[in-house]
C-alpha positions as CSV (number, residue, x, y, z in Angstrom):
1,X,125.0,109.8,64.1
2,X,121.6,109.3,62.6
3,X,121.2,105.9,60.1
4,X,119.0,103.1,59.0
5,X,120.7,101.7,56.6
6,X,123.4,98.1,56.8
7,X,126.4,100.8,55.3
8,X,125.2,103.3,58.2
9,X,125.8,100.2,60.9
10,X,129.7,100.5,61.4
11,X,129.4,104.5,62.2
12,X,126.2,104.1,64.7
13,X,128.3,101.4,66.7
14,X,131.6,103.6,66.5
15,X,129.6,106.8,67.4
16,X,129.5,108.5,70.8
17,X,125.7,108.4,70.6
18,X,123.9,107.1,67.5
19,X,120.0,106.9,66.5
20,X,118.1,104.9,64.4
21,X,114.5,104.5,63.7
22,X,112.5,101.3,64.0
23,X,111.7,100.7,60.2
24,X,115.5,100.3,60.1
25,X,118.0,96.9,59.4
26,X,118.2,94.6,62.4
27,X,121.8,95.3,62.2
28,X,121.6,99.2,62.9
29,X,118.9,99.2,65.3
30,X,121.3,97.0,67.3
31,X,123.9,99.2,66.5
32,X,121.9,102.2,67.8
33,X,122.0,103.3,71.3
34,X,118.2,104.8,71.0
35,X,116.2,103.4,68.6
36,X,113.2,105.6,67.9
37,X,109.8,103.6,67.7
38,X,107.9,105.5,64.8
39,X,109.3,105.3,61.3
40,X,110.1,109.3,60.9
41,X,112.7,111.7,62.9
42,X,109.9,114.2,63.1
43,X,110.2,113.8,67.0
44,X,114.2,114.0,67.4
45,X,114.1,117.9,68.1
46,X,112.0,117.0,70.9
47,X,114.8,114.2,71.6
48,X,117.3,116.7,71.6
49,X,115.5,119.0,74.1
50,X,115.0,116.0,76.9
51,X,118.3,114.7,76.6
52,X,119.8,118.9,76.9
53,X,117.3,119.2,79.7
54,X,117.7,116.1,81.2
55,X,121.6,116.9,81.3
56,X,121.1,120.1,82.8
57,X,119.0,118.8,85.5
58,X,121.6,116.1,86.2
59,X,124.0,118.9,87.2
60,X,121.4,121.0,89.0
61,X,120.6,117.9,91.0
62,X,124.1,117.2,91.9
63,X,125.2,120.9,92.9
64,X,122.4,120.9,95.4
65,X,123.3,117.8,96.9
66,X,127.0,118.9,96.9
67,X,126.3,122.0,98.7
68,X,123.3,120.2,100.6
69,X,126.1,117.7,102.2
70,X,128.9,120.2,102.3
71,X,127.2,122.1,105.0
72,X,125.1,119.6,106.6
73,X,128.2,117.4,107.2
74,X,130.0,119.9,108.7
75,X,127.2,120.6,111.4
76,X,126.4,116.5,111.9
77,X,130.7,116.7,112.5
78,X,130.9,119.5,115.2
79,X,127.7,117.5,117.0
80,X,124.8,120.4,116.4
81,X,122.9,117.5,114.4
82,X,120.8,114.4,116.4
83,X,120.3,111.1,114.3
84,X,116.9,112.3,113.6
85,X,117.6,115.8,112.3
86,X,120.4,114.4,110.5
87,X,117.9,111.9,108.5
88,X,115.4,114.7,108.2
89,X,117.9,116.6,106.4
90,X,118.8,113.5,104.1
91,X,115.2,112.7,103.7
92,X,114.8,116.7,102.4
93,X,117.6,116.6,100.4
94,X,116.5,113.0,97.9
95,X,113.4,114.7,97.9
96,X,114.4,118.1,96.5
97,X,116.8,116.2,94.1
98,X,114.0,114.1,92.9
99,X,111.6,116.8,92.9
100,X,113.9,119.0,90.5
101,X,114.0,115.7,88.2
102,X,110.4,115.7,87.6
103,X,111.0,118.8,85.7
104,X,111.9,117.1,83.0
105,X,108.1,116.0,82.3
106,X,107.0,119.3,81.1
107,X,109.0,119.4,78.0
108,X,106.9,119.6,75.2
């Protein structure tokens, strides 16, 4: 939902995820869960592209580290993994995760 307006506030607060700018009524901005800082939606199409990329890359992110763990548990388990490689492997794993996040900074 997309409002500014006191008759828009009921719907932005009953909304799954609601938007208003910042010229709008106290009572909808509140109301809002993003509240966008210039006066115009000109920018919400690139809104929508972060949030569809940044939803993507949550699931990316947690495939990887589901599959990452899935095997590496099973060696650490039958006793092929030292304490060391076993935090190696952690450490490789939060940093490919958090690596594949920082895609997110080249939507444009």
């Amino acid at each position: 939902m997309v409002g500014d307006g006191l008759n828009d506030t009921a719907t932005l607060a009953a909304a799954h995820a609601s938007i208003a700018p910042a010229s709008a009524l106290d009572a909808s901005r509140s109301a809002s869960y993003i509240v966008i800082l210039k006066d115009s939606f000109e920018e919400l199409p690139l809104l929508m592209r972060i949030a569809g990329l940044a939803r993507s890359l949550s699931q990316q992110n947690f495939a990887t580290a589901t599959i990452y763990n899935g095997i590496l548990i099973r060696i650490a388990l039958a006793g092929y993994a030292t304490p060391l490689a076993a935090a190696l492997a952690m450490l490789i794993s939060s940093i490919t995760v958090f690596l594949n996040s920082q895609r997110i900074r080249l939507v444009q």
